[in-house]
TORTOR-137783 format. One record per residue (C-alpha): y, x, z. Coordinates in steps of 0.001 Angstrom, whole numbers, plus 500000, padded with zeros to 6 digits. Layout:
YXZ ...
//
This chain:
500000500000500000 503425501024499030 506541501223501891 510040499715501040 513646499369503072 512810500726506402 515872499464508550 517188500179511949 519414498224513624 520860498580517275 522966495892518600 525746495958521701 524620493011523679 528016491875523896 527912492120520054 524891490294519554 526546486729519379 529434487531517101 526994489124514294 525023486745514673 528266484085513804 528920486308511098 526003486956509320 524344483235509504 527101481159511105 525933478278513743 522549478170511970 521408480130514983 523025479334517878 520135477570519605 517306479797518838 517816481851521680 519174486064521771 515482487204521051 515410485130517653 518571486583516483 518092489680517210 514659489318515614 516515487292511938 519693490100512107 516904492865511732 514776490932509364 517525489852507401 518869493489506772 515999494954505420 515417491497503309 518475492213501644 517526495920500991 513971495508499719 514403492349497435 513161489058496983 509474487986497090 507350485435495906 505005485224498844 506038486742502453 504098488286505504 506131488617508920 504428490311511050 506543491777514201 505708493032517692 507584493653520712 506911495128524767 508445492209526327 509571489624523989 511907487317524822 512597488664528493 516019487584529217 515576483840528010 512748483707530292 514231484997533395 517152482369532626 514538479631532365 512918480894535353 516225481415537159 517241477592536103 513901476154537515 514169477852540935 517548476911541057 517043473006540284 513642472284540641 513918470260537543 511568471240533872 513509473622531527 515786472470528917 514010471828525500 516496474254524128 516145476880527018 512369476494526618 512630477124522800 514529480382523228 511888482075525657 509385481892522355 508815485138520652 507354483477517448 510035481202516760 511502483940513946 508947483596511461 509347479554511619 513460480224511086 512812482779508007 510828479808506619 513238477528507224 516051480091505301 514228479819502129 512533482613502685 508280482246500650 506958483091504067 503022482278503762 501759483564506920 503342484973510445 502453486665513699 503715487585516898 501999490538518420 502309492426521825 501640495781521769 501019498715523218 503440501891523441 501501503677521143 499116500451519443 501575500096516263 499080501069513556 497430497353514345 500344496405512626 500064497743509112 495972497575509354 496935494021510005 500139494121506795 497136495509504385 495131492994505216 497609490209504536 498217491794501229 495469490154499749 497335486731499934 501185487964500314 502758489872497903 504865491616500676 504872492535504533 507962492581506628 506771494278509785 509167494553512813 509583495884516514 511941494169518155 513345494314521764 516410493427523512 518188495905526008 517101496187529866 513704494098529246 512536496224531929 515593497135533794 518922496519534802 520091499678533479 523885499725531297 524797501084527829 521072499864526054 521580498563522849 519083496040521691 516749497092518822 515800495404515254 513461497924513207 512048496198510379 510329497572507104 508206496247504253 505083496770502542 503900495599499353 500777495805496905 502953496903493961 503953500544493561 506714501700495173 508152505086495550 506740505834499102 502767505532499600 500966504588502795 497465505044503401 495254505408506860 494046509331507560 490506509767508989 491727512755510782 495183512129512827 494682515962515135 497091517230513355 499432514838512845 502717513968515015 502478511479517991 504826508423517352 505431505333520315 505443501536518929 509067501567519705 510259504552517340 507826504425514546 509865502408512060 513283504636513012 511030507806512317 510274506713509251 513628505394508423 515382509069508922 512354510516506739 513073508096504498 516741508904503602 515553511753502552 511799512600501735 510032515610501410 507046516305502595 504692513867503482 505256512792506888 502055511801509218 502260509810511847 499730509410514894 499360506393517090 496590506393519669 493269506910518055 494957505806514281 497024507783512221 498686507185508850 500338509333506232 503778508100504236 504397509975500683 507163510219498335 505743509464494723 506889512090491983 
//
């Protein structure tokens, strides 16, 4: 399979509302911060890789939509009463691939994963197998800022690329051998291959747990 448009995107999280009002208007302003951040990366390398006939989303995370569902959580202790349906809807990791759809977008099948810090190779094993029936893959890792602490200055993150069946001028292919290969986490995979990207040389080989994969410029 062929790679195409790897995108990075960080995101202020005071920022995160105004982009969103500026890149898809009101359209979103119910989904929920996790959503957004999820269609503002998806959207971005959309626009760089081209249309498609028939669409794979396939996108992970560590903690998904963590700060919807501490407010939820936070509302509930507070009142007693059930979540709002709207406040319920935001804590759902998923609900991206259903708004893509919903934007037009030829998406014929979509999946929410959690992973592990280094488990991202599922994710392409999983984008060649949906290559069969999709004509592209738009694989993500998304995650917003402090999901696991309180700390200041995080940006939230929106990594997205795409793979497709057609040639394309970088090549991706599973190695049986990953010892010598360079270690890469499920949160910095896409951004490493992103700055290789911009300007490739030699192939670069990355290794995640017991799965590695190499990424080649064509001639």
């Amino acid at each position: 399979m062929y790679l195409v448009a790897p995108t990075v995107l960080r995101v202020p999280p005071d920022e995160l509302s105004a982009r969103t009002r500026a890149r898809f208007g009101a359209e979103l302003r119910r989904a929920g911060g996790f959503a957004q951040l999820c269609l503002l990366g998806a959207q971005a390398c959309l626009d760089a890789a081209g249309p498609s006939e028939s669409l794979g989303v396939l996108w992970s995370s560590g903690h998904g939509a963590a700060h919807a569902a501490r407010a939820a959580l936070a509302d509930w202790l507070q009142s007693g009463e059930p979540v709002m349906p709207f406040t319920f809807i935001a804590t759902q990791p998923h609900l991206a691939g259903a708004l893509l759809a919903q934007r037009s977008h030829p998406v014929a099948r979509s999946a929410f994963l959690h992973l592990g810090a280094d488990a991202w190779p599922w994710l392409l094993r999983l984008a060649q197998a949906w290559l069969g029936e999709c004509e592209q893959v738009l694989v993500g890792w998304v995650e917003e800022s402090n999901a696991e602490s309180n700390a200041e200055g995080a940006a939230h993150q929106s990594d997205w690329c795409m793979f497709r069946r057609q040639p394309a001028p970088v090549r991706c292919e599973a190695l049986r051998d990953g010892s010598d290969t360079v270690a890469a986490g499920t949160a910095d995979w896409i951004s490493r291959l992103a700055a290789w990207h911009a300007a490739p040389r030699a192939a670069l080989e990355l290794r995640g747990g017991a799965d590695a994969w190499r990424f080649a410029a064509l001639a």
